[in-house]
C-alpha positions in Angstrom: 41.0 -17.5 24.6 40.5 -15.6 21.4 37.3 -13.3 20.8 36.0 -12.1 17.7 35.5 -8.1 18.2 34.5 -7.5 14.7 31.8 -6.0 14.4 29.0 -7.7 13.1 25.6 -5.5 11.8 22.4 -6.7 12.6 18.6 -6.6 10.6 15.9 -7.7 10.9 12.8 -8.1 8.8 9.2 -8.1 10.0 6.9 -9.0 7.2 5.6 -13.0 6.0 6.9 -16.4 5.1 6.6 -17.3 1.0 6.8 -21.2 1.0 7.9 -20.5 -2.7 10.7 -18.6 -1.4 10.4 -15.9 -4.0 9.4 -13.0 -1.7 8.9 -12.5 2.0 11.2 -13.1 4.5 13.0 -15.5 2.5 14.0 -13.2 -0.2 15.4 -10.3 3.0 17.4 -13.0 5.0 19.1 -13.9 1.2 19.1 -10.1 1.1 20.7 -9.4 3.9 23.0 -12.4 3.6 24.3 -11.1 0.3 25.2 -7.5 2.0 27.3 -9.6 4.9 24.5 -8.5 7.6 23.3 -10.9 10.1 19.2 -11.6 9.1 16.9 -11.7 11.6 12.8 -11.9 11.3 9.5 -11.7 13.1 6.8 -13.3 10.9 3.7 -12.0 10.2 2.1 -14.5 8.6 2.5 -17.9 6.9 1.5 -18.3 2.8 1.2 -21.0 1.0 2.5 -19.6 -2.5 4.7 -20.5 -5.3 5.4 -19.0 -8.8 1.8 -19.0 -10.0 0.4 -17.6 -6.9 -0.8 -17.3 -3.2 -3.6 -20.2 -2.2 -3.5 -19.8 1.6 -2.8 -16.9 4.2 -2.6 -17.6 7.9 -1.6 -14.8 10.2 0.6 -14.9 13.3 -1.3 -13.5 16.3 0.0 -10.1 17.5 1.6 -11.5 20.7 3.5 -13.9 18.5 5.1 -11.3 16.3 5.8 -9.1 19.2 7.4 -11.9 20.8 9.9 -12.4 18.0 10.6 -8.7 17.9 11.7 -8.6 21.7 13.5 -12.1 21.3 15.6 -10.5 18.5 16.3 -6.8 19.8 16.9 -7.6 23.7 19.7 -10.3 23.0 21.0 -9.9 19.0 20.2 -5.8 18.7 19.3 -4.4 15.9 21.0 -1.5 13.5 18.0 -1.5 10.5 15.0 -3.3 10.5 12.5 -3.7 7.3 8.4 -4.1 7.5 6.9 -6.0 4.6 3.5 -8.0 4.7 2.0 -6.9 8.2 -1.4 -8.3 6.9 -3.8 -6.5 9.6 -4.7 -3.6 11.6 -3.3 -5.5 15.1 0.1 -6.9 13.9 0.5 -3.4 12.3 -0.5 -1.8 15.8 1.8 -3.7 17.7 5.0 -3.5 15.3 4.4 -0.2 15.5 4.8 0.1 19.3 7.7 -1.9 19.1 9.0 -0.2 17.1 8.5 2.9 19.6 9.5 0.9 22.7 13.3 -0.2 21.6 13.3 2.8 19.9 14.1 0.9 16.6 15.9 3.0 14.3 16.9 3.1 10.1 13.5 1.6 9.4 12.5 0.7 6.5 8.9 0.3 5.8 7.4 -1.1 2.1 4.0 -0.7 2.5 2.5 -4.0 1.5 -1.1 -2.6 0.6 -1.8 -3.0 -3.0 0.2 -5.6 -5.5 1.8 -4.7 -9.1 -1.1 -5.7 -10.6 -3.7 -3.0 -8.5 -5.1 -5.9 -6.0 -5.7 -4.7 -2.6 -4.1 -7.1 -0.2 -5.2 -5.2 3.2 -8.2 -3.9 4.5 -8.9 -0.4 5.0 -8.9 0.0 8.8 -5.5 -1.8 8.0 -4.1 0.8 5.7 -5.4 3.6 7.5 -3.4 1.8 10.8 -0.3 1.8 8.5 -0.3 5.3 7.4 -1.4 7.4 10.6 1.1 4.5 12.9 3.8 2.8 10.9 4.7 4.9 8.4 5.9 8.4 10.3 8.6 6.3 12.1 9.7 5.1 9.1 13.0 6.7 8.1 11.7 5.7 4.4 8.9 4.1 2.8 9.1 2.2 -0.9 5.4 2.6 -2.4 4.7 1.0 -5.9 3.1 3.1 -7.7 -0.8 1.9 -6.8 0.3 2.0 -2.8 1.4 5.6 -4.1 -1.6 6.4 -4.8 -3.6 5.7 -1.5 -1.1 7.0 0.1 -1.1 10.7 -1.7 -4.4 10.6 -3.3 -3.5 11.3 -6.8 -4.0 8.9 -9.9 -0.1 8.2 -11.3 0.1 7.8 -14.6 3.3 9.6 -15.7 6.4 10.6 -14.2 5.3 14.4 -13.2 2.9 12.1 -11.0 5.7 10.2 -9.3 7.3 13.4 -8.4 4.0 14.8 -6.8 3.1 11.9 -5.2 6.5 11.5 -3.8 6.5 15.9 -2.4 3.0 14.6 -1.3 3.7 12.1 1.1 6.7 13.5 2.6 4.6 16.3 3.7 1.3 14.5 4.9 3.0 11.2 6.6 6.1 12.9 8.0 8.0 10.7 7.0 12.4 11.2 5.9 12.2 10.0 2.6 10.0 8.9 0.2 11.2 6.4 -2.7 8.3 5.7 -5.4 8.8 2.2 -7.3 8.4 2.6 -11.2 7.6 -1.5 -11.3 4.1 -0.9 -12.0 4.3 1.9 -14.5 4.4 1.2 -18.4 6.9 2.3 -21.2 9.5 3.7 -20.3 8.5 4.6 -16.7 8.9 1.0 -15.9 11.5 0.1 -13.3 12.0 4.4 -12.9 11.9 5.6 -9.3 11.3 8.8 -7.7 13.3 9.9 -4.5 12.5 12.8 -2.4 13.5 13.6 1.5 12.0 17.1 1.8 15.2 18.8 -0.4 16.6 16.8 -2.9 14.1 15.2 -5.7 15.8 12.5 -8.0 15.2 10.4 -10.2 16.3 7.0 -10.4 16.8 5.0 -13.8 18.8 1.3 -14.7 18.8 -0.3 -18.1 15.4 -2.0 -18.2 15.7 -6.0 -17.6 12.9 -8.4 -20.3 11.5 -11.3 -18.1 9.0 -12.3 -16.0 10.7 -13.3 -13.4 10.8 -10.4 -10.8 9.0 -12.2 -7.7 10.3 -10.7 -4.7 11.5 -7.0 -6.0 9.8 -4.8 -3.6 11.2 -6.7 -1.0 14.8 -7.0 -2.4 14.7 -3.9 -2.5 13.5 -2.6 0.5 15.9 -5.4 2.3 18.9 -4.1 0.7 17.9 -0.6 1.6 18.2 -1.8 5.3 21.0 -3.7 4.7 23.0 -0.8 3.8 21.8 1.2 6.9 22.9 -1.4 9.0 26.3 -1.0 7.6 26.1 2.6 8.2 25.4 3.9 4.8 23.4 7.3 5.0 20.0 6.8 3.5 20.2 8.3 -0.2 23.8 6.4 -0.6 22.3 2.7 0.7 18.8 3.5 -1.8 21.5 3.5 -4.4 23.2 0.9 -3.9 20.3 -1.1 -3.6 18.6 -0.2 -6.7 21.7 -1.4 -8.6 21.9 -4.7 -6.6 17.7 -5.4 -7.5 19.1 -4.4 -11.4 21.6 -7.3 -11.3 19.2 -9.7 -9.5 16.8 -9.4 -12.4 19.5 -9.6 -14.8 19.8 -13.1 -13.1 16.3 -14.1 -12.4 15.7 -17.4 -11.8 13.1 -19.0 -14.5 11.4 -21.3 -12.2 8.3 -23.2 -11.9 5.4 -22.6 -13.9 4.9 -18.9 -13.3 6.6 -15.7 -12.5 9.5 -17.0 -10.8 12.2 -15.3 -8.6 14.9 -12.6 -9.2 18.2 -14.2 -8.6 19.9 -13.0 -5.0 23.4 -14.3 -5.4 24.0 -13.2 -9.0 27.8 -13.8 -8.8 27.4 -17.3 -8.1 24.8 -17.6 -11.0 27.6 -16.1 -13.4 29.9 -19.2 -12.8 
């Protein structure tokens, strides 16, 4: 009989289904696909969404997400796992003891609060759930910059603000690292990032990309940071590595549909 004993890591992603497919758990299983890691997901909620927008959001009860969770980590395991769109204060309550009660590691946690364009996409019992639950067992959280600002209480509007925001929440959510997303800034700020784990604060920079197609970043990126965890990359190395792969992606976005469409996953294939 032969056996396969290579060893195979494991994510999974616990955040919402984009019928579109731009963002979501769609755009971490391609994610994690990409980086060789096994995908696996808990869904939050179901959208009905496509490049020009989201028309319909139905959410998972808690006991259905929990469900999943257990399904995935008492048989497959798990070596990183990523939050994304947890919608409400009781799925985020309940990921959140998961979390704690398989003793989840290498989390990842974007905190779906606030979209690129400022519109708040949670409630604030929810957000308040997400900060004082979620986020300290994160082991690092990938705020744009308007969730930045909830998060740390300062107004961001230049990159001295990152970098406070950034010294901010490490210190008030306890959390390992902080990386704050540049999407949402103008200029020259756009696409910049700000790291900071308590000792080391950099600053992250790419050639800037022109098109409108970059549905799906956050979570690309917060998908490939797990990724990399999972394949046992310490934390600074796999946020690297995972900026640079989001970087290529909108090099190859895909222009699709009548609206902002997707950044593209498998770029190498897209080359061809």
């Amino acid at each position: 009989m032969i056996t396969n004993t290579t060893f195979i890591p494991v994510a999974l992603t616990i955040a919402g289904s984009d019928s579109g497919g731009g963002a979501g758990i769609q755009t971490d299983l391609r994610t994690f696909a990409f980086h060789c890691v096994h995908g696996t997901s808990a869904i939050t909620c179901i959208t009905a969404q496509n490049t020009l927008g989201v028309t319909r959001v139905d959410a998972m009860s808690s006991d259905t997400v929990v469900a999943q969770i257990q399904a995935v980590v008492e048989d497959i395991g798990v070596h990183a796992a990523k939050t994304g769109m947890l919608l409400n204060q009781g799925i985020i309550t309940a990921v959140s003891q998961q979390i704690t009660a398989y003793n989840i590691e290498n989390l990842v946690v974007d905190p779906v609060m606030v979209s690129r364009t400022g519109a708040q996409l949670i409630d604030d019992n929810a957000v308040q759930t997400l900060r004082n639950k979620l986020i300290p067992q994160a082991a690092i959280i990938t705020p744009n910059r308007y969730e930045a600002q909830i998060l740390s209480g300062l107004e961001i509007a230049s990159l001295a603000d990152m970098q406070a925001a950034a010294e901010i929440m490490h210190k008030e959510l306890a959390v390992k690292a902080v990386l704050v997303k540049g999407g949402g800034m103008s200029g020259s700020l756009r696409g910049v990032d700000v790291w900071f784990d308590g000792e080391q604060l950099e600053i992250l920079t790419t050639k800037q990309i022109e098109t409108k197609n970059t549905h799906g970043t956050g979570c690309t990126l917060s998908a490939a940071i797990a990724a990399n965890l999972a394949l046992g990359k310490d934390l600074w190395t796999a946020v690297q590595i995972a900026k640079e792969y989001v970087t290529n992606a909108l090099t190859y976005s895909l222009d699709i549909g009548k609206g902002q469409g997707p950044v593209g996953h498998f770029f190498p294939l897209l080359t061809k």
